[in-house]
C-alpha positions in Angstrom: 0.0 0.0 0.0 2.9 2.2 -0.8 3.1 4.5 -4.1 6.6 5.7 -4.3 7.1 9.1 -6.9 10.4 9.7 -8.2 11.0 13.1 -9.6 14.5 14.4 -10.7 16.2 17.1 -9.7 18.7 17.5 -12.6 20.2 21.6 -12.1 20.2 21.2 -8.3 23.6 19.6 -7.9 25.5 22.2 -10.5 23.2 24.7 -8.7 25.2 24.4 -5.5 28.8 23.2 -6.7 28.2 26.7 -8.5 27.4 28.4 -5.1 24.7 30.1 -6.6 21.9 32.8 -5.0 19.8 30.8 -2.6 17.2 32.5 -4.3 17.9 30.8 -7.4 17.9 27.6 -6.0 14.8 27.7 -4.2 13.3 28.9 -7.6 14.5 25.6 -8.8 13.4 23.6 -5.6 10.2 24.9 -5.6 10.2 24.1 -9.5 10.7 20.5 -8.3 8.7 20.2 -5.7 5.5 21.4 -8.1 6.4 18.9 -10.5 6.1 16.6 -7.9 2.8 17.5 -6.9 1.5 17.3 -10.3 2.4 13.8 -10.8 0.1 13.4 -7.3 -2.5 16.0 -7.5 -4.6 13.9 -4.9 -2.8 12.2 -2.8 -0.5 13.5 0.5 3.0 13.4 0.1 3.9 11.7 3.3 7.9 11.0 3.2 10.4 12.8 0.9 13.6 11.1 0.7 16.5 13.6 -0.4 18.5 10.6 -2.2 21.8 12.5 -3.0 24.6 13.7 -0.9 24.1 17.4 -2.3 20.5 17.6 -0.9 21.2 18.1 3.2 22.8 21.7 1.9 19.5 22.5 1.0 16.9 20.6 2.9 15.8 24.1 4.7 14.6 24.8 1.1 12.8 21.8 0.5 11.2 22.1 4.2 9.6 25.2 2.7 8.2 23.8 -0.5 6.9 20.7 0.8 3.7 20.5 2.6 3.5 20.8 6.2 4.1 17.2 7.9 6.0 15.9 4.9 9.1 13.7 6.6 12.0 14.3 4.8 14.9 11.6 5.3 18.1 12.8 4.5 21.6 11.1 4.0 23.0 12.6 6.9 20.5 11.2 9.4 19.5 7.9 8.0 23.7 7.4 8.2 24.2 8.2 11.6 21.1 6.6 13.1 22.8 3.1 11.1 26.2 4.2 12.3 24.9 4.1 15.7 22.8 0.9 15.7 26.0 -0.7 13.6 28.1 0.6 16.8 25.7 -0.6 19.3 25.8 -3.9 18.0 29.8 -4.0 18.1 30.8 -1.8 21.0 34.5 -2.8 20.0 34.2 0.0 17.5 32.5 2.7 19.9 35.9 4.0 21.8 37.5 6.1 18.6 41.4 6.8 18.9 40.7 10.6 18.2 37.7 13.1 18.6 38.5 15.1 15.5 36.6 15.7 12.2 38.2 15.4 9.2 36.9 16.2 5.5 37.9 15.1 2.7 36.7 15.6 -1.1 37.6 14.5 -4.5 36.9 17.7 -5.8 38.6 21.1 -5.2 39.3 21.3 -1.3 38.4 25.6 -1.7 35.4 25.3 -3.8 34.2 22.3 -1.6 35.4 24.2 2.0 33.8 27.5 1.1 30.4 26.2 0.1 30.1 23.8 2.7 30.9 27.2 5.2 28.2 28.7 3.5 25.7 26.4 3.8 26.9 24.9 7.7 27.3 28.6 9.4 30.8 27.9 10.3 34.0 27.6 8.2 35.0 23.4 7.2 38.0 22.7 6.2 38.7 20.1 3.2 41.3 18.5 2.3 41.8 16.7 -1.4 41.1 13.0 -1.1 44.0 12.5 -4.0 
């Protein structure tokens, strides 16, 4: 008794590696989102699942063009809460060697440190995966 929708976001990704206006890339969400809602004019959209690892930058904009009550999962939630029941499961794992954060891209470490500052409130520091 599920009906799962896909709808494609194609310009949202170069939308953001592009640091472009949030304005312009709520005009796309919100693009998006409608489309959605056509394909189910009479049905509530219940769960939104933001299925790439560009989306959690924007999910405040989706939260504003989805209707009220929509559950979004994102990456970064649906990873930790299996991260944690992975480490529950082997507590051999829980006690980590350091308490730091490190990030890593395959892309430009500035391009990649600057958006991600923009779009987290506080500067993060990349470093090249290569």
């Amino acid at each position: 008794h599920i009906k799962v929708i896909e709808q494609a976001c194609p310009n949202l990704v170069s939308l953001i590696e592009e640091d472009a206006p949030e304005s312009v890339i709520q005009n796309a969400v919100k693009g998006y989102v409608a489309e959605l809602h056509n394909k189910t004019p009479d049905q509530k959209i219940d769960i939104c699942i933001l299925a790439c690892t560009h989306y959690p930058l924007i999910e405040n904009l989706f939260r504003r063009e989805l209707p009220e009550g929509t559950k979004i999962l994102s990456q970064p939630d649906v990873t930790s809460n299996s991260l944690i029941a992975y480490l529950q499961k082997h507590p051999e794992f829980m006690e980590a060697a350091s308490h730091s954060r490190i990030f890593i891209t395959t892309g430009i470490p500035q391009q990649a440190s600057r958006i991600a500052s923009r779009f987290y409130g506080h500067v993060v520091d990349f470093k090249s995966a290569c």
